[in-house]
C-alpha positions, 0 to 999 in steps of 0.5 A: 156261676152268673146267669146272662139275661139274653135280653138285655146288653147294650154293651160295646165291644172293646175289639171291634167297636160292634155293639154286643147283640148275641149274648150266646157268643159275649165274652168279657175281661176284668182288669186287674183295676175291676174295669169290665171290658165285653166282646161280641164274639170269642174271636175278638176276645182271642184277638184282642188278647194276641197283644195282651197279657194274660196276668194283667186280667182278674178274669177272662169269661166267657158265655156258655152256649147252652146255658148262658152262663159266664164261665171261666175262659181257660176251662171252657171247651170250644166249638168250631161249626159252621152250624153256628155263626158267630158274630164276627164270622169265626163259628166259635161257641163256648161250653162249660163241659167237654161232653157239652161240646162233643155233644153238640159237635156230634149233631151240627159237625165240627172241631172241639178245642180246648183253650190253648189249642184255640189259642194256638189255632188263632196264631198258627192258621188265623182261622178264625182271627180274620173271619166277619160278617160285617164290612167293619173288618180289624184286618187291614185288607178288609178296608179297599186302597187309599183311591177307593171310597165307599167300599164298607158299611159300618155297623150300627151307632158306626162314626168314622172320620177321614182325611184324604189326599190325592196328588196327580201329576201330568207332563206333554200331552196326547192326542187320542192314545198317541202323543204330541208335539208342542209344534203340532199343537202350534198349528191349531192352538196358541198355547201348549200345556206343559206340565200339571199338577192337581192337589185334592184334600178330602175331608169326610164323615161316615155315620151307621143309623143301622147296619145296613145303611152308612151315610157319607158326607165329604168335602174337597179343597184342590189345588191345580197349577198348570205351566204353560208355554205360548207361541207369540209372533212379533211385530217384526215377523218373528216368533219367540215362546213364552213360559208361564203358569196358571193357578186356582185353588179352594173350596170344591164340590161336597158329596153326599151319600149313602151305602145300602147292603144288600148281602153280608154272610160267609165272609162276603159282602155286597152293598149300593153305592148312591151319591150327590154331588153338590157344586160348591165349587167355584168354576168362575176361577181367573188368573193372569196370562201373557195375553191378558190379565184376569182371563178366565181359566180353561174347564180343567183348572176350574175347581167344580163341575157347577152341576148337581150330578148323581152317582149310582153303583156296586160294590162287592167284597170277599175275604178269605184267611190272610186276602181279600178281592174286590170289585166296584162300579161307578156310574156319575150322571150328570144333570142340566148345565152349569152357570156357565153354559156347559157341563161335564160328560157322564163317567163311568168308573170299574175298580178291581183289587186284591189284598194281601194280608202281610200280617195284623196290621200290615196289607199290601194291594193291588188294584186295576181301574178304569174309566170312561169320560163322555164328552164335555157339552156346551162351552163357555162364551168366556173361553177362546177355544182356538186359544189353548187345547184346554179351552177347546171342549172338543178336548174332553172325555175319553178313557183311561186305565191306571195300575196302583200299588198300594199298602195299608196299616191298622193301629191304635187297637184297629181303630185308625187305618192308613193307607197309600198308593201310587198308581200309573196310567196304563192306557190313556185315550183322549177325544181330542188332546189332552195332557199326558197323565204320568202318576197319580199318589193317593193316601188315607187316614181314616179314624173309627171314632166308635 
C-alpha cells in the first residue's frame, strides 16, 4: 500500500473542479493509458463513474480514513456519518477493513456499505449524488434561473465565463395598474408609445481569489426599438396619425462586484451581494422623428443610468436530495445625478425560487419577483415632456411583479450550464403612464473554465 502525505496535494478534481484539500477523503483513477485523474470526495468519484465505465480504468483507489492509505475501491467498506463531513457534503469515508468501518460507525453512528451497495445507493436514492458544502454544485438545480445573477461563489483558483441574453417585450400602455387608451393619452401627450423591444447582451467574468470571496465583472451591449404613433393636426383643421420608430443600440453600463459568504454547511449557503455600477453607457442617444431630425431620445431609450450606482443585497440558498429553494434581495441606490441633469429612482428587487431536479443534467424552475422603482429625479432641458409620456419623468418608478418558468442543463462533464426562462408580468403599477409589459425571455451559457 502507498502511504498518503496529509500535507501535501495540489491536485484538482476531475469532477467538480475543487482543489483537493482533505486527503482523508481523496480518491483517484488511472486510466487504462497510465494518466492519474483525483477527486476531492468519494462522491465525485461515484458521479464521475455513473457515466463511465469501469473496464476502461487500471485502478479506482480510494484514501482510507484511519491510515491514509490508498487502497482499492472495490474492496474497501464505506461510511455514511454525519459525524464526518466530507468534501462535497455526501459524509462518506472509506476504510481498508469491514471491522474498521463498523468500528467507527459504532462510535460516530451511521450506515456501512460495501462498494456495489454505495454504488447502488448512488443510483437508486442520490443520497449522496447531490449533496456539497460549497455553491459550485454538478447538479443543474444548484445554479439559480437564467434572470438571476450572482447566486454562487466558486471555490478558490474558481473562473467561469458567461454570456447572457435578456429579450423584453412591451405592447399599449398602463396608467397605474390599469391600462390605457391612445386617445386618453392624446389628451396630455402628442405621442403614444405602441409597442417596445428592449434586447440585452451580457458578457461576464467570475474569478474565486478564495473560497469565500468571488468576484464579477460584467458588461451589457442592448438594443431598444420602439414603434410609435403621433397625433399631428393639419394646416386645414385636420387630424391624421402618423407611425413611426425610434431606435438606439450600444455599449451599456459595466458592473463590478463581489460575492462574500458568510455561511456554507449542511447542504445551505448564504453569501452578500455587493456591486457597482459603472455609466459607460451612452445616454446622449438621438434619432429622427416626424417632428424632428436628430431629437434627443426619451430616459427609457437611452442605453445607461449615467450614474455610478451601488447595489447591496443577500442571497440565500438551500439544497435538498433532487430540489433546491432560493431567495435574494437586491437593493440598487443610486448616487449624484447624470450629466444630463437627472437620475433614476432607487430599485429594490426580491427574487424566490425553486428547482426540480428533473434527473443529472436536466432542472426545471420556478421563480417569483418583484420590484420597486422610486421615481426618476430631475430631467432633461433636451426633453419636451408634454411630448411623449416617455419623456415626462412623472412617467417612471412604480412596482411590478413577474412569474418565470425556466429550465437548466448541465453538460460537457457539469462544466458548461445552459439555461432559459420566459417569465410574464403579474401585477404591473406604474407612477404615471408607462408601456404595458407582455413577457420577458431570458437565457444563459455559463462556461466553469476551472
Amino acid at each position: 500500500m502507498t502511504k498518503v502525505s496529509f500535507a501535501q496535494s495540489h491536485e484538482q478534481c476531475i469532477h467538480c473542479s475543487m482543489a483537493v484539500k482533505s486527503l482523508q477523503f481523496k480518491a483517484q483513477a488511472q486510466t487504462q493509458s497510465g494518466k492519474l485523474i483525483w477527486f476531492d470526495a468519494i462522491e465525485c468519484l461515484v458521479n464521475y463513474l455513473k457515466s463511465k465505465n469501469e473496464n476502461d480504468f487500471q485502478k479506482i483507489q480510494v484514501t482510507d480514513y484511519n491510515s491514509g492509505k490508498v487502497i482499492d475501491a472495490a474492496n474497501a467498506y464505506y461510511l455514511k456519518s454525519k459525524a464526518i463531513p466530507s468534501p462535497m457534503g455526501a459524509n462518506l469515508s472509506a476504510y481498508m477493513l469491514q471491522s474498521e468501518a463498523i468500528s467507527v460507525q459504532k462510535e460516530k453512528g451511521g450506515d456501512v456499505y460495501n462498494w456495489e451497495t454505495l454504488k447502488e445507493r448512488f443510483i437508486d436514492s442520490e443520497f449522496g449524488a447531490y449533496d456539497s458544502h460549497h455553491d459550485h454544485h454538478n447538479r443543474p438545480d444548484a445554479y439559480a434561473p437564467s434572470g438571476i445573477m450572482g447566486d454562487h461563489l466558486h471555490p478558490k483558483g474558481g473562473f467561469m465565463l458567461s454570456l447572457r441574453y435578456m429579450n423584453m417585450y412591451m405592447n399599449g400602455n398602463r396608467e397605474g395598474s390599469s391600462k390605457i387608451s391612445d386617445e386618453s393619452i392624446y389628451e396630455r401627450y402628442m405621442v403614444a408609445p405602441q409597442n417596445m423591444t428592449m434586447q440585452m447582451f451580457m458578457l461576464g467574468v467570475m474569478y474565486a481569489p478564495s473560497d469565500k470571496l468571488t468576484l464579477i465583472l460584467m458588461q451589457n451591449f442592448a438594443t431598444k426599438n420602439m414603434d410609435l404613433t403621433a397625433r399631428m393636426t393639419m394646416a386645414n383643421g385636420m387630424q391624421m396619425l402618423n407611425s413611426f420608430s425610434t431606435y438606439s443600440s450600444g455599449v451599456g453600463d459595466m458592473k463590478v462586484g463581489a460575492l462574500f459568504g458568510l455561511y456554507n454547511r449542511n447542504e445551505a449557503s448564504f453569501h452578500l451581494n455587493g456591486g457597482l455600477n459603472i455609466p459607460l453607457g451612452d445616454i446622449t442617444n438621438r434619432d429622427n422623428t416626424p417632428m424632428m431630425n436628430d431629437v434627443k431620445l426619451p430616459y427609457a431609450m437611452q442605453l445607461g443610468s449615467g450614474t455610478w450606482d451601488i447595489t447591496l443585497g443577500i442571497t440565500f440558498k438551500k439544497l435538498y436530495d433532487k430540489f433546491s429553494l432560493g431567495i435574494q434581495q437586491l437593493n440598487t441606490l443610486r448616487t449624484g445625478t447624470n450629466s444630463e441633469g437627472y437620475r433614476f429612482g432607487n430599485l429594490y428587487k426580491l427574487h424566490t425560487w425553486g428547482a426540480y431536479a428533473i434527473s443529472q443534467y436536466v432542472s426545471t424552475s420556478l421563480r417569483l419577483s418583484g420590484s420597486i422603482e422610486g421615481k426618476l429625479n430631475g430631467e432633461d432641458s433636451e426633453l419636451n415632456p408634454m411630448m411623449v409620456t416617455t419623456a415626462d419623468p412623472n412617467n417612471y418608478g412604480g412596482d411590478l411583479v413577474h412569474g418565470t418558468l425556466g429550465f437548466n442543463f448541465l453538460l460537457a462533464g457539469s462544466k458548461l450550464i445552459l439555461g432559459a426562462e420566459i417569465g410574464i408580468p403579474l401585477h404591473q403599477n406604474y407612477n404615471g403612464i408607462f408601456m404595458n409589459e407582455k413577457f420577458v425571455f431570458n437565457a444563459s451559457a455559463k462556461y466553469n473554465v476551472f
